[in-house]
C-alpha positions in Angstrom: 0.0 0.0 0.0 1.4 3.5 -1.0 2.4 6.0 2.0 2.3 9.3 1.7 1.4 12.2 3.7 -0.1 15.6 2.1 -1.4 16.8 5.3 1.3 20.1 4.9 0.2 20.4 1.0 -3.1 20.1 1.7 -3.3 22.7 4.8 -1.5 25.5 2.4 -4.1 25.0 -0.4 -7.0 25.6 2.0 -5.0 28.6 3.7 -4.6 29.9 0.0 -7.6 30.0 -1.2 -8.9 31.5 2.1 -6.7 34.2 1.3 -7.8 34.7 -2.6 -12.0 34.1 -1.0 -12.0 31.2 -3.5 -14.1 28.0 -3.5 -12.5 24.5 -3.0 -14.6 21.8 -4.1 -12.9 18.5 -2.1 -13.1 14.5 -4.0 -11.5 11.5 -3.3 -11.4 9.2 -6.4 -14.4 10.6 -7.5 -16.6 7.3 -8.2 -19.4 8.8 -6.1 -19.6 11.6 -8.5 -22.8 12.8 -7.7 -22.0 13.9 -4.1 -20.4 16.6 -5.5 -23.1 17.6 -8.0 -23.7 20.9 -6.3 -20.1 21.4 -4.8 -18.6 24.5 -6.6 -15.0 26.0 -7.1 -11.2 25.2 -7.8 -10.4 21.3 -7.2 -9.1 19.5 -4.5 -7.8 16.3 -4.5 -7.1 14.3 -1.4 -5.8 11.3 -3.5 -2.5 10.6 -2.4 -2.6 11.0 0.6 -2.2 7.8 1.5 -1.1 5.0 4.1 -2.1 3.1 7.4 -0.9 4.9 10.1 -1.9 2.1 12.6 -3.8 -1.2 12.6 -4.2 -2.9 15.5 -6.0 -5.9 14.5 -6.3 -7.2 17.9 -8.2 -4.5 18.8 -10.7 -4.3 16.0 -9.0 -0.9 14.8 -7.1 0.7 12.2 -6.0 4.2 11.3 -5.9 5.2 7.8 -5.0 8.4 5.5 -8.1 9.6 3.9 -7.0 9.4 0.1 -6.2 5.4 0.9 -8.0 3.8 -1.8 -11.1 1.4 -0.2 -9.5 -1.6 -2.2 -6.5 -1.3 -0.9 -7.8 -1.0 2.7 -9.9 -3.6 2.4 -7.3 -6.2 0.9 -5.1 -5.4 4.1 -8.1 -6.4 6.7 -8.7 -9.6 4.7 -5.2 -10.8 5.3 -5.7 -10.7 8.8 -9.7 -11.9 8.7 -11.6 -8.6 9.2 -13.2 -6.0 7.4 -15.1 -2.8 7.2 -18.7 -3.5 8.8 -20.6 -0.5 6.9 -19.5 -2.1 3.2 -18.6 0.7 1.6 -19.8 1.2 -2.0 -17.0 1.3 -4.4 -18.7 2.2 -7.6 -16.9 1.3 -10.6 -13.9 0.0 -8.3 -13.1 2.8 -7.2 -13.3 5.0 -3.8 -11.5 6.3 -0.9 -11.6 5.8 2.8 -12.2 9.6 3.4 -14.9 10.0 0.2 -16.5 6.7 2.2 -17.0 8.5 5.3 -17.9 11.6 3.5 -20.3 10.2 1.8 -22.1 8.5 4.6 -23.2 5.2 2.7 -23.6 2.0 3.7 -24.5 -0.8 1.8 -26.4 -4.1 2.4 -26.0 -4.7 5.7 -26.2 -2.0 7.4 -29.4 -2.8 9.6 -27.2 -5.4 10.9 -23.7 -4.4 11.0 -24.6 -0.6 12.0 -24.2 2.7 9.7 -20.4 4.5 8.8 -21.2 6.7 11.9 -21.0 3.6 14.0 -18.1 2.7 12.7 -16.0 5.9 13.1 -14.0 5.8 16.3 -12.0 9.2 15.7 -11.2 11.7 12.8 -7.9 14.0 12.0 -9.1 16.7 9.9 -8.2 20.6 8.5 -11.4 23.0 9.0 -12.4 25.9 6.7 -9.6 28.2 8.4 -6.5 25.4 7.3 -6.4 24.4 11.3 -5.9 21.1 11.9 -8.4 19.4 14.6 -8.2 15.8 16.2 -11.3 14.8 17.8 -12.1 11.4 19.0 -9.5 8.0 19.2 -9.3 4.3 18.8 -11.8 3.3 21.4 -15.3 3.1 21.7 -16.1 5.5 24.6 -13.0 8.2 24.2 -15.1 11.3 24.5 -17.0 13.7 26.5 -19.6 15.6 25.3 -20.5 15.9 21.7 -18.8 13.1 19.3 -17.5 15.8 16.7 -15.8 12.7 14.7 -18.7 11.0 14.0 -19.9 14.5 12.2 -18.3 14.0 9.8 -20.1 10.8 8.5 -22.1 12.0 5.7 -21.0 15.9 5.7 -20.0 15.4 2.2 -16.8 17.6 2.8 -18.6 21.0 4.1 -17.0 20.5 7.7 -13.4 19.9 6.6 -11.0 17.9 4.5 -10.3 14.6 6.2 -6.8 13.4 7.1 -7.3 10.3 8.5 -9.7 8.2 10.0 -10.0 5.7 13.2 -12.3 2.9 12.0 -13.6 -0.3 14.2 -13.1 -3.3 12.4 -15.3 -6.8 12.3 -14.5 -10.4 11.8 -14.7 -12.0 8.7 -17.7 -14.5 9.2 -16.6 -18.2 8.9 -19.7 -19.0 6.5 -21.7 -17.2 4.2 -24.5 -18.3 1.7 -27.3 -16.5 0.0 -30.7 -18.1 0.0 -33.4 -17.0 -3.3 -36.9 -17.8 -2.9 -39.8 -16.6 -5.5 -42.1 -14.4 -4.0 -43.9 -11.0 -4.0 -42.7 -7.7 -2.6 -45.5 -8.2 0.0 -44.8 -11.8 0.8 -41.3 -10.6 1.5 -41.9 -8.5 4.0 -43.7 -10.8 6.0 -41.1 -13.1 5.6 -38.4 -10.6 6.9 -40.7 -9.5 9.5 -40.7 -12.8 10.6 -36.6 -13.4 10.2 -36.3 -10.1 12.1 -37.9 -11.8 15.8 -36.3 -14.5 15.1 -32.4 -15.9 15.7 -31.6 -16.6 12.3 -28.3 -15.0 11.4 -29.2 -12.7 8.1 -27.1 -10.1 7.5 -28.4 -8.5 4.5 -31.8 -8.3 2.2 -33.0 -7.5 -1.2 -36.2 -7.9 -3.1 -36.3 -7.4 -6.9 -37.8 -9.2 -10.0 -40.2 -11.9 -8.2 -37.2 -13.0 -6.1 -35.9 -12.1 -2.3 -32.3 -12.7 -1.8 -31.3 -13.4 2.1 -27.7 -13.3 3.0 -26.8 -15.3 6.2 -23.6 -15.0 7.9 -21.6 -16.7 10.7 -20.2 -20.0 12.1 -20.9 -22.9 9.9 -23.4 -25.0 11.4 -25.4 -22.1 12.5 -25.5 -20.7 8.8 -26.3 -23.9 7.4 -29.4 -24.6 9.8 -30.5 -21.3 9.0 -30.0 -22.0 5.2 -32.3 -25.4 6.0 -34.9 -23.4 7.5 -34.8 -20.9 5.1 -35.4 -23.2 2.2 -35.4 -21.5 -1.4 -32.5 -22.3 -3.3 -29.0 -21.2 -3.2 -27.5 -18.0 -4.6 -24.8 -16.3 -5.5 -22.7 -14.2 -3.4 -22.1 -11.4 -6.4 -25.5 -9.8 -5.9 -24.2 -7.7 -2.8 -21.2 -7.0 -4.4 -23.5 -5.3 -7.3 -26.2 -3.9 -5.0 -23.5 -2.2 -2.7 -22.0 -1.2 -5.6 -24.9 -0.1 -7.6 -24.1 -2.0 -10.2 -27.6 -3.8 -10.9 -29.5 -2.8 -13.6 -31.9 -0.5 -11.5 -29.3 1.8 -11.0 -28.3 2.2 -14.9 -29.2 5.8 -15.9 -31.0 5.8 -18.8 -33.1 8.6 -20.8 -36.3 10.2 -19.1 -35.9 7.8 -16.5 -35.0 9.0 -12.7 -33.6 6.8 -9.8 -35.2 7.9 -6.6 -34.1 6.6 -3.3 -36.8 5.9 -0.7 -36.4 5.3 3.0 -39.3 5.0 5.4 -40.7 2.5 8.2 -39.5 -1.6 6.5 -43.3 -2.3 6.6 -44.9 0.7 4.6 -46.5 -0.1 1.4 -44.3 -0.8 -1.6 -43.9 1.4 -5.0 -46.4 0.8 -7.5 -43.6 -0.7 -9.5 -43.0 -3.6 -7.4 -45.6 -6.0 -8.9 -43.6 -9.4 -7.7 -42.5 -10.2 -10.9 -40.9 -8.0 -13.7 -41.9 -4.8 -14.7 -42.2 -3.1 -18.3 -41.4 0.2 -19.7 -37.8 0.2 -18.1 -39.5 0.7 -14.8 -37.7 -1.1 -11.6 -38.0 -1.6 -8.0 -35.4 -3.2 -5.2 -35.9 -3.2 -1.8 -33.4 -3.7 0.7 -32.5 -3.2 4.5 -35.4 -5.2 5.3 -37.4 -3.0 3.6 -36.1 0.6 5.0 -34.4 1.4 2.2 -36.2 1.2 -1.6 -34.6 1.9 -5.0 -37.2 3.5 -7.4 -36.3 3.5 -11.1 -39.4 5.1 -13.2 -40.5 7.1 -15.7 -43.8 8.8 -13.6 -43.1 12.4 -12.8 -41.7 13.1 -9.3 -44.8 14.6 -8.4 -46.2 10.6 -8.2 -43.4 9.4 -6.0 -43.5 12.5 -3.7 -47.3 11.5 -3.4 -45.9 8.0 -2.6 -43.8 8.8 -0.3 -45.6 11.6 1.7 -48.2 8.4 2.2 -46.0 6.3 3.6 -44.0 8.5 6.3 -41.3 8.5 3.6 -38.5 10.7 1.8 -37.8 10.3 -2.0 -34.9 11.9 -3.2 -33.6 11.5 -6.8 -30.6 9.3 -6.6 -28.0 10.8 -8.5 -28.8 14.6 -7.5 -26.0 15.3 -5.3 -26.4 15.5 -1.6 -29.2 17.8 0.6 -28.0 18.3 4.0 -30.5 19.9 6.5 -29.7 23.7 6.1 -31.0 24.7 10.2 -28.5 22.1 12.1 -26.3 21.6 8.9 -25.3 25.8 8.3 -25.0 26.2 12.3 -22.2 23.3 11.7 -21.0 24.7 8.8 -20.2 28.1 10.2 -18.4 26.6 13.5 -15.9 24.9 11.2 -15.8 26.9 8.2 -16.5 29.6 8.7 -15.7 31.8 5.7 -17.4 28.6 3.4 -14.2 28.0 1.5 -14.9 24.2 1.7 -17.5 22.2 -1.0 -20.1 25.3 -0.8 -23.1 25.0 -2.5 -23.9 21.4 -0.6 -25.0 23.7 2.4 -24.2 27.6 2.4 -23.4 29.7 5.0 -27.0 31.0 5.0 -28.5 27.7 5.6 -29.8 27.3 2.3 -29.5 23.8 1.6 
């Protein structure tokens, strides 16, 4: 794994364009493009800076520069039987550690194995003004007060430019094994309604095309009684590659046809679009998290899924939009640590506009 350490470059660009009132618009590797769909001014890359600073496997924790490619990373914890709980998407194989936290996304698991926010322990960062802060560590309870590291999960870059970032680490599970069985959208949620009081060890859900995919994860006789009592038939391990990657076919953006991401209660009603089986025009539903979170791909104006959503105690958002942060809490935030909004404005301004 390359080592290298920007931190000094990286404070005197921020410092610079403080000085000039320019924009910085901060990326990693840039495979979550969208993020930074309303981000404005001169580019800054953290790529390169690189490198674990420690990993204690164990302990469950490693340090790492925030330009450290997620690959990388995650080939490292594999040696040594661990890995990143949240599953980070890495869309088109790319991504960084620090564009990972940024970006606050999870993928299939994450009702199970907890959110990035759980999984960030501390954070070294540079605010707006080029300072450099530290807050949290490598433990779970290191902190009194408010857990400013854990802010930074999801701030898509308005707070600061990551350094480097404390994660807590999982084991690899001996075993696991995907289960398919053929059923509607609503005779999946029963069934994962079900799962969910139960001890079964599932790890991960999705419901698309007439067919509900059930990860199960563990020791190996526990996974394979649950596989028994699961029934269906068995399935390949890929799919959660490609749905935390978003690299199934819902996600594909095509031509008067918008992605919208839905999360509400796991029990609301479904889309229209999820009919059980497959769906025409181009139009395509998946359901995951055990239901909490559901990708909408359709052609009906937004006005019908906003109606959809504001039915179900939902929020739609389209999917590839770029990032909208709540302006009240989020431009109170903003101003503490940047202060003069030198850092990805546009995401949330200094006004609170969001």
């Amino acid at each position: 794994m390359a080592e290298s350490d920007r931190t000094a470059e990286l404070t005197e660009r921020i410092r610079d364009a403080r000085a000039r009132q320019v924009k910085l618009a901060v990326f990693g590797s840039r495979s979550k493009s969208w993020c930074l769909a309303n981000a404005e001014g001169e580019l800054l890359a953290v790529t390169g800076h690189s490198g674990v600073i420690e990993y204690r496997p164990e302990e469950l924790v490693v340090t790492v520069r925030a330009g450290t490619p997620l690959a990388d990373l995650v080939e490292l914890l594999a040696e040594h039987g661990q890995y990143l709980p949240f599953e980070p998407p890495r869309v088109g194989g790319g991504g960084t550690v620090g564009g990972a936290v940024a970006a606050g996304l999870a993928g299939p698991g994450r009702p199970w194995r907890g959110s990035v926010r759980d999984a960030v322990l501390g954070v070294e960062m540079l605010n707006g003004l080029g300072e450099r802060l530290v807050f949290g560590g490598q433990v779970m309870k290191n902190v009194a007060g408010y857990d400013l590291s854990r802010l930074q999960a999801g701030a898509c870059g308005t707070l600061g430019v990551l350094l480097s970032v404390s994660l807590r680490l999982l084991p690899l599970p001996e075993v696991e094994e995907t289960r398919v069985l053929r059923c509607t959208g609503e005779e999946a949620q029963k069934l994962v309604r079900g799962w969910s009081r139960s001890s079964l060890p599932v790890t991960a859900t999705c419901h698309f095309a007439g067919r509900l995919n059930v990860r199960i994860s563990g020791a190996d006789s526990p996974v394979r009684t649950a596989a028994a009592s699961l029934g269906g038939e068995r399935g390949g391990d890929a799919l959660w590659k490609e749905l935390r990657d978003r690299a199934l076919p819902c996600f594909e953006r095509r031509p008067g046809r918008t992605l919208w991401e839905i999360a509400c209660p796991p029990a609301a009603p479904l889309p229209p679009a999820d009919t059980g089986g497959d769906v025409g025009d181009g139009e395509e539903c998946v359901v995951e998290w055990a239901g909490a979170r559901r990708w909408w791909a359709t052609h009906r104006p937004g006005g019908e899924v906003q109606a959809y959503a504001a039915g179900i105690d939902a929020r739609a958002l389209p999917a590839y939009a770029g990032p909208v942060l709540d302006g009240a809490v989020s431009a109170r935030l903003k101003r503490a640590f940047d202060p003069d909004n030198v850092l990805n404005p546009g995401i949330v301004d200094a006004d609170g506009a969001s």
